[in-house]
N, C-alpha and C positions, 0 to 999 in steps of 0.2 A: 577557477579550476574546472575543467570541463571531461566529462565523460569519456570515457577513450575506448570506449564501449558496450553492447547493452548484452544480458543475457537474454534469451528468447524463452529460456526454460528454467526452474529451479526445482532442483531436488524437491518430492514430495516429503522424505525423510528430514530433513534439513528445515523444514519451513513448519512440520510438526516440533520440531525443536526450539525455533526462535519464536522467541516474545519480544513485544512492545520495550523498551528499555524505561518507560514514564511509566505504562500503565499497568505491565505484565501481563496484559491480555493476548490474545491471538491475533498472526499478521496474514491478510488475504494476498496472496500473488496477484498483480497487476501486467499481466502479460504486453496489452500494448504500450502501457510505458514503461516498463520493465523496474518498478517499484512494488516493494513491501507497503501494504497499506495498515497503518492502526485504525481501525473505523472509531477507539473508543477515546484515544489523544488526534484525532483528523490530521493526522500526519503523515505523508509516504517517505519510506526511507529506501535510497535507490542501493541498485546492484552495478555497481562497476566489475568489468570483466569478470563476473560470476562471482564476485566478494558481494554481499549485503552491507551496507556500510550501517550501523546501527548507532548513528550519534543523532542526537537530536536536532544539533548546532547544525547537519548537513540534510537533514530531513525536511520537506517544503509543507504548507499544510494546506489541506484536503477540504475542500466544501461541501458540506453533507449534502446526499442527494433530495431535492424537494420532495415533500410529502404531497402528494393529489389532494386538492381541497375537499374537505367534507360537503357530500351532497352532487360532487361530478362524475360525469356517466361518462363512458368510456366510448370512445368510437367505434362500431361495427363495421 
């Protein structure tokens, strides 16, 4: 089943309102791929024509962002 399309934007009301449906924690808007992110279950769960779809079963999971190794210096 495939997307039939993406919203660009989600209500800021709307996204204060939804939780994580596993973790009941808060979900961050993913604007370019147009996913609900749980940072705390690493799962996005997508937005079809401005529906959030909030099942787990239809949600992909998330690879945490790497940590910078202890002791590396940053590029100037």
């Amino acid at each position: 089943m495939g997307e039939t399309g993406r919203s660009t934007e989600i209500d800021v009301k709307l996204l204060e309102l939804l939780a994580c449906p596993l973790t009941k924690g808060p979900l961050v808007w993913d604007a370019k791929r147009g996913e609900l992110v749980s940072r705390l279950a690493r799962l996005a769960y997508p937005v079809r024509d401005g529906i959030p779809v909030m099942l787990p079963s239809e949600a992909r999971p998330v690879e945490p962002k790497p940590k910078p190794k202890a002791g590396a210096r940053r590029a100037r």
